[in-house]
N, C-alpha and C positions, 0 to 999 in steps of 0.2 A: 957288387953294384946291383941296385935294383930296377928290374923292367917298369917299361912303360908301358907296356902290352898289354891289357886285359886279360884275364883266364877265360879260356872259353868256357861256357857254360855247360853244364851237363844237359841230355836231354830232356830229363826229367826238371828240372831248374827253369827250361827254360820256358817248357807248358805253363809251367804253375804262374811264370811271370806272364807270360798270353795270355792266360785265362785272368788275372786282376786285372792284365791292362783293360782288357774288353769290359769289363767289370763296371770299372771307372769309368772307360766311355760310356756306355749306355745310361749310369748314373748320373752322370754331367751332359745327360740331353746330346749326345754326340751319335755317331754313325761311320765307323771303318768304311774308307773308301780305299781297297787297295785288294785287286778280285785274288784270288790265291784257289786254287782250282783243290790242292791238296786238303785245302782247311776248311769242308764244306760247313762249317758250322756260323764260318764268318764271310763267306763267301756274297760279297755285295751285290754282285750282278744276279746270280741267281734269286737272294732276298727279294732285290728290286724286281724280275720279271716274276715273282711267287707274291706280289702285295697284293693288298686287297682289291678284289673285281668281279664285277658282276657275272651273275652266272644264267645262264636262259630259263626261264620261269613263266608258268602262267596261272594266270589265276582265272578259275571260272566264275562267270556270272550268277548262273543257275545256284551253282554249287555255295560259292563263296562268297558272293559279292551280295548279291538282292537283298540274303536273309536279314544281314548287317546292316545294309542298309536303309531296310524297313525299319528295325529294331532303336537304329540310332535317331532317325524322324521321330520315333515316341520317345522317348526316353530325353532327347537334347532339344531344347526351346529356343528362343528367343535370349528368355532369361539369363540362359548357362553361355549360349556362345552368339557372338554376329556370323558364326562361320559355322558350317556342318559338316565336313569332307570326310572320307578314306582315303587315305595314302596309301596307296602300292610299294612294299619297301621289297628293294629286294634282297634275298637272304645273302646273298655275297657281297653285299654293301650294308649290313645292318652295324651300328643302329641309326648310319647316316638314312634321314629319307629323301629315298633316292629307287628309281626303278628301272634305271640302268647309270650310266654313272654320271650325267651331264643333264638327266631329264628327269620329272619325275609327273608318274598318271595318280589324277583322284577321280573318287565317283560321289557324286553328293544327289540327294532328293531334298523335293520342295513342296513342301504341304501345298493345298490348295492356298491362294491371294496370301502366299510368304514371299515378301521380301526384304531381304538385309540390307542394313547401314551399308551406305556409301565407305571405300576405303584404298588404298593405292600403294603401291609397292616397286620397287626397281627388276624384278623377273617380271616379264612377259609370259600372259598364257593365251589359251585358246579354251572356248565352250563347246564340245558337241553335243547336241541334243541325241537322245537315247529313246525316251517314251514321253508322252504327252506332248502337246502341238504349244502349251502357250507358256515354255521355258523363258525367263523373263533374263535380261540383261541390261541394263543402262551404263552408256560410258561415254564420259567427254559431254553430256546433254545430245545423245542419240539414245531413243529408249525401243531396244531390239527386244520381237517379241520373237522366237525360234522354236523348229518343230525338230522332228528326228533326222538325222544326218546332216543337218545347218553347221556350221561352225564359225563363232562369233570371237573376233579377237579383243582382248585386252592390254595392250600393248603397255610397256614400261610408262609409268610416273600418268597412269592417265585415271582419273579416280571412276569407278565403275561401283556396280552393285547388282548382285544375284537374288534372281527368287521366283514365282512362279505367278502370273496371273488369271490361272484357268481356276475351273472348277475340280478337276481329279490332280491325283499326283505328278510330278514329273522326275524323271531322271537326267541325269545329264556328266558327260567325263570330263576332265579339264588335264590338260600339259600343260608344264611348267617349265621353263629352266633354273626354278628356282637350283636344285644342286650344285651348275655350275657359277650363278650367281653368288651363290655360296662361298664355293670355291676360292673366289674372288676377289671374296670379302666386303660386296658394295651391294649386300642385300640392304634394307630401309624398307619399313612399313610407314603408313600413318592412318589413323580412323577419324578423325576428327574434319569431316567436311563442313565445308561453309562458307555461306553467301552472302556476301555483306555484311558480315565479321559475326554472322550467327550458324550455329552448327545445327545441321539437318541430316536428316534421315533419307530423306531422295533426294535427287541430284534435281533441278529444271530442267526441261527437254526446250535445248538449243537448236534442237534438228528436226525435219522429221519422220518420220518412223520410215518411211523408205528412200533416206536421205542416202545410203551406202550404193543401193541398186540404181535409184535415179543417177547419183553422180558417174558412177565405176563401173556399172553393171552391162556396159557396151562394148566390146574389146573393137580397140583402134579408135579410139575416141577417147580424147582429152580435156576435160572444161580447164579454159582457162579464165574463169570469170570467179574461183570458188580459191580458199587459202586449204594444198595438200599436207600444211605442214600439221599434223592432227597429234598431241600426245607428247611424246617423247621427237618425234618428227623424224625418226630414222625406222617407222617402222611401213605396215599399207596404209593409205588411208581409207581402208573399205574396211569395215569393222564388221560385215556378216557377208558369208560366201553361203548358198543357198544348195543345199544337195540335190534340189530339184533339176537345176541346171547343170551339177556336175554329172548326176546320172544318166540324165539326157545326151550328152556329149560321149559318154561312158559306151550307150548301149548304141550310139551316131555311128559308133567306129568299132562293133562289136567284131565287125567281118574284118579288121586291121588284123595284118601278120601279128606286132606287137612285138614286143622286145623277148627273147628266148629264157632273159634271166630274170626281166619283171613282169610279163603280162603286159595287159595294158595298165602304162604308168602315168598317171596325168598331178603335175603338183599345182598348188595353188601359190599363187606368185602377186605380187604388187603390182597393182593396174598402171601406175605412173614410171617405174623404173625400171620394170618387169626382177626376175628373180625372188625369193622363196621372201615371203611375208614378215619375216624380221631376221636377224641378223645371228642370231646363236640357233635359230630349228628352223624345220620348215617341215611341211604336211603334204600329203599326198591322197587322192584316192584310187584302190587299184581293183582292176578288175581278173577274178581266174574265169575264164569262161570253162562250161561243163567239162569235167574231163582233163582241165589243162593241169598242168606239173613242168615250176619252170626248172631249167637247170640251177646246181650249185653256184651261190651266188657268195662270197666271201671281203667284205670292206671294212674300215677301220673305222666307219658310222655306229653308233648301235641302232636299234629300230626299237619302236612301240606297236603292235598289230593289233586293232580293234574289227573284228566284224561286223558290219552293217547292215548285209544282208548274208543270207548259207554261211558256210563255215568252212574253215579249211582244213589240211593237216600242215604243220610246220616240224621240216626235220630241219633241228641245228647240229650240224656235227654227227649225224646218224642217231641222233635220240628224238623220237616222233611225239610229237605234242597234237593233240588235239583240240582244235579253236575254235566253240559256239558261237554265235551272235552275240553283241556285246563284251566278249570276254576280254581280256587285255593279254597278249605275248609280249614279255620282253626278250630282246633278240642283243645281246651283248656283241662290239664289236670283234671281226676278228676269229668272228662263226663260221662254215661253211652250212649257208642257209638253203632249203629248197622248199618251195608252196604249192602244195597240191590240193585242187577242188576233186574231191571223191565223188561230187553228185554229178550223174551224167544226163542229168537236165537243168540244174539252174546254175544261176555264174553265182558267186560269191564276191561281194565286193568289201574292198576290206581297209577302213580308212587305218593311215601309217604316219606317225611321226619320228622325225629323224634331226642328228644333230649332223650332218652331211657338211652343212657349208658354214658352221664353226669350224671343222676339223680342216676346210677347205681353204678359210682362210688363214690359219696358219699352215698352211703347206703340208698338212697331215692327214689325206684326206686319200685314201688309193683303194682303190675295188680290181678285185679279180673275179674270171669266170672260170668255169669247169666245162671243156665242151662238151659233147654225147660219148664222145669216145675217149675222154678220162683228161685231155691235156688241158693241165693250166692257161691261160692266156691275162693280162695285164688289161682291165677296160679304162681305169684312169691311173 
């Protein structure tokens, strides 16, 4: 009589068929889900927490950025591009550009009276001014004229346009979420503005130039005589927040205790609904006063740390970075981060953007602290 039973397979029989199966899945676009602790080679979960991610990085100004940056003003026109930028990519996300993994920072210059086509896109950014006072923005028919530590928004689907109207150069950085936009899959550009079914090169100014300040620039106060639905309509309707006044507030409350893990932390929020200025990031500016050094701060946000004014040191993880003016840190989430001002007379203030209440609104969103004396504690 003959068995029904299968023969068992030899050891050696049985690898050889492991290794074609694996073989084939990977060639048929596939992915073993089945964790197996012994067989670290197909080991899913490990794979999955080992994929790709950002790693903390900085790039200098002085060093890295300016020299490129001049170089690319002569070299790139009108002619070659409507756009000038550097992307910050970061090397644990290459060759996605991306400068941590949901955000990404550029640094663009702008000859003396350059300004670019109108153009509009589904990410949302922000402008900070760097050097020169008359960094140029138009958006929506408000035509923002901004100086150093301004930051002018461009909110999703609103058509804008960049360029400079001084006489000397100007600098300027911009955030994106272009990456997780990406992600997403519901990136869209378009260049082709136009009014009254002809394509132009600047947009009309519908507003006027201190139409952000006049409306929004009084906290506790609401015009209800004006339409806030401005762009995309889910984002602020103040399209230039003024560093003059953030700093002012900044240096109002220098003598504040402050928070032990941030300093003094002040974000810039929606004049009408309050909370962080659009819906995937939100920006901050922070103050270290002389000498300060916060405790270990550890969230599942990543950060961008630009210098405004001094400079700081930034340890992530116990690897110390040192942070010029204007320079960019990327701070991956998931760090154990601490900021120290080494000058024991001026404060460093240090604009920061974060993707905090993306991650907040899917429920993914948890910060821990380190107290003096080493214990963990849970802040959200």
């Amino acid at each position: 009589m003959t068995s029904t039973v299968a023969e068992p397979k030899t050891s050696i029989g049985r690898e050889e068929e492991l290794k074609s199966m694996y073989e084939q899945i990977n060639a048929k676009n596939m992915f073993p889900f089945w964790a197996k602790r012994s067989d670290v080679e197909h080991d899913e979960i490990k794979q999955l927490m080992e994929g790709v991610k950002a790693v903390p990085f900085h790039w200098s100004y002085k060093r890295d950025l300016e020299p490129l940056i001049h170089q690319s003003a002569r070299l790139i026109n009108h002619a070659d591009s409507d756009r000038r930028s550097l992307v910050l990519v970061n090397p644990g996300l290459k060759p996605k550009r991306a400068t941590v993994t949901t955000l990404y920072t550029a640094y663009r210059l702008n000859d003396p009276n350059e300004v670019m086509p109108p153009h509009r896109h589904t990410a949302s950014a922000i402008r900070l001014g760097l050097t020169g006072q008359q960094n140029f923005t138009g958006v929506e028919g408000e035509d923002i004229v901004f100086g150093h530590g301004d930051m002018v928004l461009t909110p999703r689907d609103t058509w804008h346009n960049h360029g400079n109207v001084g006489s000397e150069p100007a600098i300027n950085l911009s955030v994106l979420d272009y990456p997780l936009v990406e992600t997403l899959n519901a990136l869209q550009f378009e260049h082709d503005y136009k009014e009254d079914g002809k394509i132009k090169k600047k947009q009309t100014a519908r507003f006027t130039p201190d139409y952000s300040a006049r409306m929004y620039g009084t906290g506790g106060m609401t015009p209800r005589f004006v339409d806030h639905r401005r762009g995309g309509g889910d984002s602020s309707p103040m399209y230039v927040y003024r560093y003059e006044a953030m700093r002012e507030y900044l240096e109002r409350n220098r003598e504040w205790d402050g928070n032990p893990y941030e300093g003094l932390l002040v974000e810039y929020t929606n004049p009408i609904r309050g909370g962080p200025v659009y819906k995937t990031m939100t920006f901050f500016m922070q103050m270290l006063r002389p000498g300060e050094k916060t405790l270990a701060l550890k969230q599942t946000a990543s950060l961008l740390i630009s210098p405004l004014e001094g400079s700081c040191k930034c340890i992530v993880d116990g690897e110390s970075f040192a942070v010029d003016k204007f320079d960019t840190m990327a701070v991956p989430g998931n760090g154990w981060m601490e900021l120290h001002n080494t000058s024991a007379t001026e404060p460093a203030i240090l604009f920061i953007a974060s993707d905090e209440n993306a991650l907040d609104a899917f429920g993914l969103l948890q910060r821990f602290g380190r107290t003096a004396s080493g214990e963990v504690i849970r802040l959200v």
